[in-house]
C-alpha positions in Angstrom: -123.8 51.0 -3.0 -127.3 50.4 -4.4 -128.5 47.0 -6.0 -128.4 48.7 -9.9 -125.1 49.9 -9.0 -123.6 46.6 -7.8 -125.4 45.2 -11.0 -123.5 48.0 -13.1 -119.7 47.4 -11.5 -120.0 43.3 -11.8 -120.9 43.5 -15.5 -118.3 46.2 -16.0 -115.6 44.1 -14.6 -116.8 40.9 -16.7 -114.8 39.5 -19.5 -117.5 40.1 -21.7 -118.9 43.1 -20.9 -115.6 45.4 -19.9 -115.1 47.0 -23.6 -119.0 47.6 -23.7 -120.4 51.6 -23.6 -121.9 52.3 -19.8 -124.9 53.4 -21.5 -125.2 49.6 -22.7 -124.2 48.1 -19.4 -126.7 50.2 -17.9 -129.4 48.6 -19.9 -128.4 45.0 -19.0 -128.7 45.8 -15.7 -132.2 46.3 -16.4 -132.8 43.1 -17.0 -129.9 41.5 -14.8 -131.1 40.7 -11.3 -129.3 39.4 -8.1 -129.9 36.5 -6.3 -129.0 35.0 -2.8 -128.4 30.7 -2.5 -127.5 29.4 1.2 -124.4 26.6 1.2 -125.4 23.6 -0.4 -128.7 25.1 -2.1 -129.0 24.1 -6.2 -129.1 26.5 -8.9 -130.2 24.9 -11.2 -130.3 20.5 -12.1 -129.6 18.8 -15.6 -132.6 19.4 -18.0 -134.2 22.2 -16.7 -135.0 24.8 -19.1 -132.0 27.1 -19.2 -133.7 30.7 -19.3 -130.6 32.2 -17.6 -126.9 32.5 -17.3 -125.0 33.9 -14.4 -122.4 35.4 -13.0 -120.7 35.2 -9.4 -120.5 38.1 -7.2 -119.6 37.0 -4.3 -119.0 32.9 -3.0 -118.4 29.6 -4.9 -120.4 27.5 -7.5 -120.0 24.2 -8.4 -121.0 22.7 -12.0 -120.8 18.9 -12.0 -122.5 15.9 -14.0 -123.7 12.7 -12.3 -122.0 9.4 -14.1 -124.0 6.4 -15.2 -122.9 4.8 -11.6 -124.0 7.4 -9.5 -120.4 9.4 -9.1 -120.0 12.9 -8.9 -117.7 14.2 -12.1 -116.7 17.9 -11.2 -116.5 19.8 -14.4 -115.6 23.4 -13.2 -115.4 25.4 -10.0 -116.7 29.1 -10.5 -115.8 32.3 -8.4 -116.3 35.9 -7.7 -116.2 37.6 -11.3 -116.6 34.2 -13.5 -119.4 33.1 -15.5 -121.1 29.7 -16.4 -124.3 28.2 -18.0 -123.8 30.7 -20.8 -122.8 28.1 -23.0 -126.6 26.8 -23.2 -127.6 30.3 -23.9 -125.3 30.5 -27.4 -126.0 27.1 -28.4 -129.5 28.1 -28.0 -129.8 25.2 -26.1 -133.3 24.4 -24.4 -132.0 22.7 -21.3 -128.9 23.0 -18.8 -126.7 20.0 -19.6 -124.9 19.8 -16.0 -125.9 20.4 -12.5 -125.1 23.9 -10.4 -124.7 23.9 -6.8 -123.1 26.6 -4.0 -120.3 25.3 -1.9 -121.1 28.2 -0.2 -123.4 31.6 0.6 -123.4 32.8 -2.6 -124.4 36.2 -4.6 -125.3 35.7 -8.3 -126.0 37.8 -11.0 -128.6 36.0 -12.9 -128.8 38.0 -17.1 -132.3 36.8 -18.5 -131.4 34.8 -21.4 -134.1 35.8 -23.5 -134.1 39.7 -23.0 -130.2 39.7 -23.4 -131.0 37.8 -27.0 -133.1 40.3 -28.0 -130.5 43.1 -26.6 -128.0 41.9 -29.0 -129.4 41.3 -31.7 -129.4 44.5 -33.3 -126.2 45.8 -31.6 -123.3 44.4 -33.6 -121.0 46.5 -31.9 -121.4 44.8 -28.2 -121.1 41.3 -29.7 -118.0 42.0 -31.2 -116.7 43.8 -27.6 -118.2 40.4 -26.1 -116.8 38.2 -28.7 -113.0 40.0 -28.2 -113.6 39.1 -24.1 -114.3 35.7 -24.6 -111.2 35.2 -26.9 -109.0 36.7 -25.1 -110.3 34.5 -21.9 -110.5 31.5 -24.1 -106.9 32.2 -24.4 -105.8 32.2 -20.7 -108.3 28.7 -20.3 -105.7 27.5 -22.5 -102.5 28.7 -21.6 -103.5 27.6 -18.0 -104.8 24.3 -19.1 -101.3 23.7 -21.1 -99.5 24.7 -17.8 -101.3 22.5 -15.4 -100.5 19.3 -18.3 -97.2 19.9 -17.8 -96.6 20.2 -14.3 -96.7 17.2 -11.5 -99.2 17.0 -8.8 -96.6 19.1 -6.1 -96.1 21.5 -8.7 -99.6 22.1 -9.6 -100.4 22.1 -5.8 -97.3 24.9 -5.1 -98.5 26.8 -8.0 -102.4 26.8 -6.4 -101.3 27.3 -3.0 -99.3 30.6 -4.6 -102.3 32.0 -6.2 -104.7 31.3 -3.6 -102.0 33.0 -1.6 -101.9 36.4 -4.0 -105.7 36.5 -3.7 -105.5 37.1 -0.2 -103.5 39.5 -0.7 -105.5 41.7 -3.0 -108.9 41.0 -0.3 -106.5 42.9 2.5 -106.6 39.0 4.2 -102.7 38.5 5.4 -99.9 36.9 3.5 -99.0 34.0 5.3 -102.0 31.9 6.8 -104.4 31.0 4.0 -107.6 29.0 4.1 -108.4 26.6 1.8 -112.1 27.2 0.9 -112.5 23.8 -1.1 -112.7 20.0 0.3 -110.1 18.3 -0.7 -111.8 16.0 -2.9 -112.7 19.1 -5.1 -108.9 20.3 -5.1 -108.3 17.0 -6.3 -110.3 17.0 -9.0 -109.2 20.8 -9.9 -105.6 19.8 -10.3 -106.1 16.8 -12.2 -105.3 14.1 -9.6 -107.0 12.2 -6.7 -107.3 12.8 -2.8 -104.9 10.3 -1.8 -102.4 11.9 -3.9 -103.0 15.3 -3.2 -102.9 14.5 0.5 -99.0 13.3 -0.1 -98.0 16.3 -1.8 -99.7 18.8 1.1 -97.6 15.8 3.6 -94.4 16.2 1.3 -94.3 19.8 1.6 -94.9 20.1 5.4 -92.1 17.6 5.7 -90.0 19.8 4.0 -91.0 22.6 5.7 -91.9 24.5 3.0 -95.7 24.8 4.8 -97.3 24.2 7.7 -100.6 22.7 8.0 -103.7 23.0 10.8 -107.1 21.8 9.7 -108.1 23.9 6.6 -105.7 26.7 7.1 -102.0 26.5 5.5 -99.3 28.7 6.3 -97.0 29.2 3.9 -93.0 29.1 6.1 -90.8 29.4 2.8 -92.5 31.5 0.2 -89.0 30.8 -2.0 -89.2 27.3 -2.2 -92.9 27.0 -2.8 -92.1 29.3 -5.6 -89.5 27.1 -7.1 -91.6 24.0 -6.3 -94.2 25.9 -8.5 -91.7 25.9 -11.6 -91.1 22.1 -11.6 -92.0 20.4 -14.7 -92.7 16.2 -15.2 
């Protein structure tokens, strides 16, 4: 598959851009480009001037601010098919208000904020496909945002280890032995709790023998009861 063509099928498959005529994809492709970071390297840093927005094609990105003391606050984890720094774009925001780093090798698609802008502008019909996308993802943000409020840490950890599960499943990976891709600090802050908690409930549930644990790799033993661990409310 050629670069244009990889271009083509990521915007395609995109929330925003999967009601939108090929004809139109095809000319955001134009002015779409992809490009390679190595683990670790930044995308972009608070206040610079946000002339892009991206999405991931293949690896993990990180968006985080730094607090007044110097901590790390995690604000979203992004993977293959998701987008971020958008936001900026809409707003018509000058800078980037967070930081973006890659957790890992990572493939973006980077849309040039300011050829997009004039794209759209006379094309009422692809801002209304766009604007139909992000509703209907704004809507699973919030349905899964409303799930994970009402679920303990085990729960919310079942529930992540069952996904994570069902995405290897779809890559052709194996259904049993999963690796968990994030630190666990990251996890943490994903789920809503802290490492030291997070750590019991990974213990709890290799106690119970519901999973088995070596290193970064999980193996799931009793699909059943992680499912019905999954469904437990607070």
């Amino acid at each position: 598959m050629s670069t244009i063509e990889r271009i083509q099928t990521t915007l395609s498959a995109h929330y925003y851009f999967h009601t939108v005529d090929i004809k139109e994809i095809e000319e955001i492709a134009s002015f779409t480009h992809l490009t390679s970071f190595k683990e670790g390297e930044s995308i972009f840093m608070e206040g610079d001037p946000s002339k892009s927005f991206f999405i991931v094609q293949e690896g993990q990105v990180q968006v985080y601010k730094m607090s007044p003391k110097g901590r790390q606050v995690i604000l979203r984890l992004f993977n293959p098919g998701e987008s971020f720094a958008e936001i900026p774009f809409w707003q018509g925001a000058p800078f980037y208000p967070a930081n973006a780093v890659c957790l890992e090798d990572t493939i973006l698609l980077m849309i040039e904020g300011k050829r997009f802008k004039q794209f759209v502008t006379n094309r009422p019909k692809v801002l209304m496909a766009m604007l139909s996308g992000f509703s209907e993802h704004l809507r699973e943000l919030s349905d899964r945002i409303e799930d994970l409020a009402l679920r303990n840490v085990d729960s919310k950890l079942a529930k992540y280890l069952l996904s994570y599960q069902e995405s290897f499943l779809e890559e052709g990976r194996g259904s049993k032995d999963i690796e968990i891709q994030v630190q666990k600090k990251i996890l943490a802050s994903i789920l809503g709790t802290i490492p030291e908690t997070l750590s019991r409930s990974f213990k709890k549930l290799a106690e119970q023998g519901i999973i088995s644990i070596e290193k970064r790799s999980v193996k799931i033993l009793n699909p059943k009861a992680l499912e019905n661990r999954a469904e437990l409310e607070d």
